[in-house]
C-alpha positions as CSV (number, residue, x, y, z in Angstrom):
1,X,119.8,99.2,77.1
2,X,118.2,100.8,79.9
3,X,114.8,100.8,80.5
4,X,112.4,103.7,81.7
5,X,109.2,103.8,83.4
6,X,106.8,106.3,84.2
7,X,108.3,106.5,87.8
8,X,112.0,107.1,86.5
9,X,109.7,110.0,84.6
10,X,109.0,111.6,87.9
11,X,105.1,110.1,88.5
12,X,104.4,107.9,91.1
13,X,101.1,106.2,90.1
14,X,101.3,103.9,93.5
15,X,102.0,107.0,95.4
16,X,98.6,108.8,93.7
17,X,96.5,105.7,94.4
18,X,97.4,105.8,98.3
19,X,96.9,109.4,98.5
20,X,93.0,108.5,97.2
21,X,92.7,106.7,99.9
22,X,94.8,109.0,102.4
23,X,92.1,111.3,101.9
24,X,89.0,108.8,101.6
25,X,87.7,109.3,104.5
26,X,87.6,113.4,104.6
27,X,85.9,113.3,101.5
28,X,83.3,111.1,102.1
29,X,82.3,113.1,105.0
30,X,81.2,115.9,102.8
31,X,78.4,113.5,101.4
32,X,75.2,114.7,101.4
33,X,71.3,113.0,99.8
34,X,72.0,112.5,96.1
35,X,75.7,111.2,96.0
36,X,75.5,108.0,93.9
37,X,79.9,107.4,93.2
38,X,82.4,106.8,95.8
39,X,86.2,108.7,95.3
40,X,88.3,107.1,92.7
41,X,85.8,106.3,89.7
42,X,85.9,108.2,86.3
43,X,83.3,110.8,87.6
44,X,81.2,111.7,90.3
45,X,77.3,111.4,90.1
46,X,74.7,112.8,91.5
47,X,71.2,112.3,91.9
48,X,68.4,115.2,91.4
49,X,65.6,113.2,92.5
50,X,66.4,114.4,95.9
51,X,65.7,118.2,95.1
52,X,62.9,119.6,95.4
53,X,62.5,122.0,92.6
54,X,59.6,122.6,90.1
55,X,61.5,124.9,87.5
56,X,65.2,124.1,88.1
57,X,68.3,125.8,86.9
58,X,71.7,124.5,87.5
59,X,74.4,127.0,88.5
60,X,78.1,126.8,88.0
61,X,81.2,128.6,88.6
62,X,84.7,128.0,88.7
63,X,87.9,129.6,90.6
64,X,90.9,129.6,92.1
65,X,93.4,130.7,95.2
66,X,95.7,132.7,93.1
67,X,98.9,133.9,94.1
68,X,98.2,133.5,97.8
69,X,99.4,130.1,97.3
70,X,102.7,131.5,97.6
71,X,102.5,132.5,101.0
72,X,101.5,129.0,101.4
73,X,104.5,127.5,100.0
74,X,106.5,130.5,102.3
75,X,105.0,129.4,105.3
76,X,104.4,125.9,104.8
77,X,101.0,125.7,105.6
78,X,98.7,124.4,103.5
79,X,95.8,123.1,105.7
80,X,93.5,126.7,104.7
81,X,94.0,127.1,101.0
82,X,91.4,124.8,100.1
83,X,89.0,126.6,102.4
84,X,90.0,129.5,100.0
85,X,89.1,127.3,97.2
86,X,85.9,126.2,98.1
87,X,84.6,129.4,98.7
88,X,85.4,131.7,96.0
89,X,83.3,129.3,93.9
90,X,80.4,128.3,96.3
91,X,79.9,132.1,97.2
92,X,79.9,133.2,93.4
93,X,77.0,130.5,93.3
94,X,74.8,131.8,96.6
95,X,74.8,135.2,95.4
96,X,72.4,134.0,92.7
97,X,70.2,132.5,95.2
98,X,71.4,129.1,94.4
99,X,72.5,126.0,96.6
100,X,75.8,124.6,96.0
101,X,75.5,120.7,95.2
102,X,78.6,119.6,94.8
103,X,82.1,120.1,94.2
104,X,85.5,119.0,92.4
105,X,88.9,120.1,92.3
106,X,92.3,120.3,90.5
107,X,95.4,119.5,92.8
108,X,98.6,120.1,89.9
109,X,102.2,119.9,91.5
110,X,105.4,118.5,90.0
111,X,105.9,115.9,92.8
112,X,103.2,114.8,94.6
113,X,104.2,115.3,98.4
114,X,101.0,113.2,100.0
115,X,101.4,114.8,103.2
116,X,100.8,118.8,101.4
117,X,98.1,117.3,99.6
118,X,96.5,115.8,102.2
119,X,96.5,118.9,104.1
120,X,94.7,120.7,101.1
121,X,92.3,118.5,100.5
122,X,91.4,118.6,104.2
123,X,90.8,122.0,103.6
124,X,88.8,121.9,100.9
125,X,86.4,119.1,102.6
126,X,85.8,121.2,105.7
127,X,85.3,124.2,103.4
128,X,82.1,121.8,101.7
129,X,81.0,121.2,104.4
130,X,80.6,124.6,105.6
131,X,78.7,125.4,102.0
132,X,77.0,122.0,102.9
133,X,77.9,121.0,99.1
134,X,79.4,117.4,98.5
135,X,83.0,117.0,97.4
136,X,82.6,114.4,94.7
137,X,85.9,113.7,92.6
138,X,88.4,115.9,91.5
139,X,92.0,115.0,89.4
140,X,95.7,115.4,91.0
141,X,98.2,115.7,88.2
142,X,101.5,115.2,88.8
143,X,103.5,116.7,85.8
144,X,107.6,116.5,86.6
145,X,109.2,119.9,85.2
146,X,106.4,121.9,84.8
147,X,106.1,123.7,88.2
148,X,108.9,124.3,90.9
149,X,109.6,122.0,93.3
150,X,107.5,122.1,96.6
151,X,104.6,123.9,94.8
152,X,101.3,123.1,93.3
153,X,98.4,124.6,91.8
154,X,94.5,124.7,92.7
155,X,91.1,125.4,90.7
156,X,87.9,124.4,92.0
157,X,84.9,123.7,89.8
158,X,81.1,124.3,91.8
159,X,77.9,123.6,90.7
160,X,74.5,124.5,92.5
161,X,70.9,124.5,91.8
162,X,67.9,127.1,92.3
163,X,64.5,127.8,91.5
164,X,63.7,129.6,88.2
165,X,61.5,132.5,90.2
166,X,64.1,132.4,92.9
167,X,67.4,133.7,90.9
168,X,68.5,137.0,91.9
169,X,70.0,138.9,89.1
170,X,69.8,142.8,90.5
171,X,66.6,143.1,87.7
172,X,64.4,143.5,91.2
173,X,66.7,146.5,92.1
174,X,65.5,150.2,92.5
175,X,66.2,153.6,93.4
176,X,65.9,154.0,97.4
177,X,67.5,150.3,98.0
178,X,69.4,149.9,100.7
179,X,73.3,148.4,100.2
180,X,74.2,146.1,103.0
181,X,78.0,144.9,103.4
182,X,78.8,141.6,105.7
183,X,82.1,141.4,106.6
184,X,85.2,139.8,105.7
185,X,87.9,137.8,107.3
186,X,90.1,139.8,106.1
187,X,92.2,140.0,102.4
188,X,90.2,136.7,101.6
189,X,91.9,135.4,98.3
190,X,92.5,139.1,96.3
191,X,94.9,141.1,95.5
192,X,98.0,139.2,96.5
193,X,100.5,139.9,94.0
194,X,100.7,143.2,95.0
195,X,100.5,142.2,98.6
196,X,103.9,140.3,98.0
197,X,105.2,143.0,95.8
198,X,104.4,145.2,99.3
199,X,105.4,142.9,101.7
200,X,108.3,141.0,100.1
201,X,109.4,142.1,97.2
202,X,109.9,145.9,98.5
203,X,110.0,146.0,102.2
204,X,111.1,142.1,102.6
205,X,109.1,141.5,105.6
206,X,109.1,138.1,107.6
207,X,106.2,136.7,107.6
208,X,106.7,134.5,110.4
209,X,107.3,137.5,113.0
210,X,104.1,139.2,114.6
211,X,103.4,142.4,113.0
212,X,101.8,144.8,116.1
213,X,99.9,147.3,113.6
214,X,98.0,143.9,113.0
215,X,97.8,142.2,115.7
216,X,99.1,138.9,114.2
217,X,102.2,137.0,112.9
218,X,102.2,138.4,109.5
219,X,101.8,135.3,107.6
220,X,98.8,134.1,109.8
221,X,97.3,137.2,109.0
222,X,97.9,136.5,105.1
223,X,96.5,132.8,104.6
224,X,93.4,133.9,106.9
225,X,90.8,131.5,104.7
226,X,87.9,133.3,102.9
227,X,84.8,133.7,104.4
228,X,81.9,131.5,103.0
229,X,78.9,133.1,102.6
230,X,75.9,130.5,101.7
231,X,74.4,129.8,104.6
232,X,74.0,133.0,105.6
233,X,73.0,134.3,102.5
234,X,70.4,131.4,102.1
235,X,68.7,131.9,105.1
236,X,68.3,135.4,104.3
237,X,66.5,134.7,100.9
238,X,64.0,132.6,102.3
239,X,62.1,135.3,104.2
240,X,63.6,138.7,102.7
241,X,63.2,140.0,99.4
242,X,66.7,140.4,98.1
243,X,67.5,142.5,94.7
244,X,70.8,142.1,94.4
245,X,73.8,140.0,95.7
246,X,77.7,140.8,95.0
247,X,80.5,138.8,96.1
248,X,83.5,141.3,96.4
249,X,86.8,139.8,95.2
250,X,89.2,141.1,92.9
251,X,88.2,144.3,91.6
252,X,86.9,145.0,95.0
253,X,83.5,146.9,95.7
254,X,84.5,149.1,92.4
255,X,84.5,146.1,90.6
256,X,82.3,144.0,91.9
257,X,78.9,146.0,92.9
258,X,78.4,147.8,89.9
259,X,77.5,144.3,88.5
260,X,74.0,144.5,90.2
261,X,73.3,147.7,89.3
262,X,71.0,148.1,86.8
263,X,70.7,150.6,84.0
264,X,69.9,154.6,85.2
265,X,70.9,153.0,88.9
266,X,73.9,153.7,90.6
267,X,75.1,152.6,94.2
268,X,76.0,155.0,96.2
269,X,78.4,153.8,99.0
270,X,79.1,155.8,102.2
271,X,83.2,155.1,103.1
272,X,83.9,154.9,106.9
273,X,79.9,153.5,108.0
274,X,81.9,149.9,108.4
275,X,85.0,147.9,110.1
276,X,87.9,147.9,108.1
277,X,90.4,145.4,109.5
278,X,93.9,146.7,110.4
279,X,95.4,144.3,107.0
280,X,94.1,147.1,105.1
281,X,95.4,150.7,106.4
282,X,98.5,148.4,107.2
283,X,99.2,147.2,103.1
284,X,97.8,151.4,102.6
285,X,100.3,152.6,104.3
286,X,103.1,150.3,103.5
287,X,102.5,150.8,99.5
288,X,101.6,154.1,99.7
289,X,98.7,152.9,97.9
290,X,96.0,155.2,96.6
291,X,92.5,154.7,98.0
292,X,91.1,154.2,94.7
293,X,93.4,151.5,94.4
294,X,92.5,150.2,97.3
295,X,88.9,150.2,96.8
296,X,89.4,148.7,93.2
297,X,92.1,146.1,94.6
298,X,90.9,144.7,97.5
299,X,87.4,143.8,99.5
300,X,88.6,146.4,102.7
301,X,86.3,144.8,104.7
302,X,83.5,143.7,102.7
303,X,83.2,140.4,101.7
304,X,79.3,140.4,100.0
305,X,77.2,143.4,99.3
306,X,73.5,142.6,99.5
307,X,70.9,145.3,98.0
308,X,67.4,145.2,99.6
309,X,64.5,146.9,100.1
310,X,64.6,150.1,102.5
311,X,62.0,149.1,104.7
312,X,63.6,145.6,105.7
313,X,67.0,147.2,106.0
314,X,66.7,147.1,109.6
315,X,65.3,143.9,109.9
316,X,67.8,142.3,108.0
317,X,70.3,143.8,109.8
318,X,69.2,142.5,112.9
319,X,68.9,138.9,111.7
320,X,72.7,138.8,110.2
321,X,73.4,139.8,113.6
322,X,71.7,137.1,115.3
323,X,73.8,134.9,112.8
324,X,76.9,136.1,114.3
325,X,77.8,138.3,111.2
326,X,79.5,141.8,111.4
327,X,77.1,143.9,109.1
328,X,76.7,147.2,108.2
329,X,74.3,150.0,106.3
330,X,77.0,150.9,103.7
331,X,74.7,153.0,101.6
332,X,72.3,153.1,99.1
333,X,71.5,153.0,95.1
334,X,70.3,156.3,93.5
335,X,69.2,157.5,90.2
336,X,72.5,157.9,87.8
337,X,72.2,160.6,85.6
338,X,73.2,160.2,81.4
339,X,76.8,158.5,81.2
340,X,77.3,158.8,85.1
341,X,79.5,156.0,86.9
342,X,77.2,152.8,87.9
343,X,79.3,153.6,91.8
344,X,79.6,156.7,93.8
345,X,81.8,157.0,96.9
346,X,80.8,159.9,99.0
């Protein structure tokens, strides 16, 4: 009779155990004060006796790379999309004030192919360190049948920490505020199924050939990693009043603003005052895509919205400058009238 083990199942539990190690050394690089486990124990822990906080509140959010994974898997590149991971959680944390701490993920794939996974967890370290959070665990599952071959599947799980007084809700904002967008990289992590359904499905463009109304090869252009956002926006918060933060991802700045916009407010954002990267009138014109669509689809340029007061505008301005961001004087929230729209585009 024969005899099965979990191998002849499709998992290789020696082949997971040397991939812990494989990628020991990246992740303990992304230490910081406060890390109390090494990688490979049941859980990662973490000291708060480090921080210095007097009324603290922990923050959390959790994300992942969506369907750009499948340009990925097309191009065979898989060193960025954990820099993708990293920051669609860590910048959903900064934009309420708080720190990222520390960070885990979740590597799925039928087969694990160490050398692909190796390369995405290098990409999520250096995106930690960037956000200056600590990777501290995280789970690879290797489940035989349940996902195609050559592909996997990402979430990342963030948690930060803040002062009570310091959490920035958009309760501080007000009519005559200012809106200030800092640009994107580019198409960050949105968005891309109907990028393929653009590019591949309909028009079945290569995306290893160099595109000229882009200025790149096509696929470079597409696994451009997501900007992350926390320093910036952490240095900002230290010496500016800030009323409101949004992170724009799916649902773009129709989506995404409105959610710091309080009640009788409305923001009122003036197209054309910024940079929009060639990706975008390229995909517009491709789809024959409406610009509402757009707008409610993708971040055109603007990866984080912050609403401040009018008199530091220019201040402000000047010091994301300094920081070597691209930022701009989008517009401005105004009073909304009974059962008008929380946006405006004018």
């Amino acid at each position: 009779m024969k005899k099965f083990s979990y191998k002849d199942a499709g998992v290789d539990i020696e082949k997971g155990d040397s991939f812990v190690q494989a990628i020991k050394p990246m992740v303990e690089a992304t230490y910081r004060p406060g890390v109390l486990t090494k990688i490979g124990g049941f859980a990662g822990c973490v000291s708060l006796n480090v921080e210095k906080y007097k009324r603290p509140i922990l923050v959390s959010s959790t994300d992942g790379v969506g369907t750009k994974l499948k340009i990925a898997f097309l191009m065979d590149r898989h060193n960025t999309v954990g820099i993708d991971l990293v920051a669609m959680c860590v910048n959903d944390i900064v934009v309420t004030g708080a720190r990222p701490l520390f960070f885990l993920d979740y590597f799925a794939t039928s087969k694990l192919d160490q050398e692909k996974a190796i390369q995405v967890v290098s990409g999520i370290a250096k995106g930690c360190i960037e956000a200056e959070c600590s990777l501290v665990g995280g789970e690879t599952a290797e489940m035989p049948g349940f996902y195609a071959e050559g592909e996997y599947d990402l979430a990342g799980f963030a948690v930060g920490m803040m002062e009570d007084a310091g959490m920035i809700d958009g309760s501080g904002v007000t009519v005559g505020d200012r809106l200030i967008g800092i640009a994107s990289s580019g198409l960050h992590s949105n968005g891309y199924s109907l990028v393929r359904k653009v590019i591949l499905d309909h028009h079945r463009m290569d995306l290893r050939k160099r595109v000229e109304e882009i200025g790149e090869v096509l696929g470079e252009e597409l696994l451009r990693p997501t900007r992350i956002y926390v320093k910036t926006v952490l240095s900002l918060i230290k010496d500016f009043k800030i009323g409101g933060v949004a992170h724009i991802t799916g649902g773009g700045i129709t989506g995404n603003l409105p959610r710091m916009i309080p009640k009788g407010c409305k923001a009122i954002v003036h197209k054309g005052t910024w940079e929009i990267p060639p990706i975008f009138p390229f995909l517009k014109e491709k789809g024959h895509i409406p610009e509402d669509e757009m707008l409610k689809t993708f971040n055109n340029g603007i990866g984080m919205v912050l609403i401040v007061k009018n008199k530091e505008a220019q201040e402000i301005l000047a010091r994301l400058q300094s920081m070597g961001e691209k930022a701009f004087l989008i517009g401005e929230v105004g009073k909304a009238g009974k059962d008008q729209e929380p946006i405006e585009y004018t």
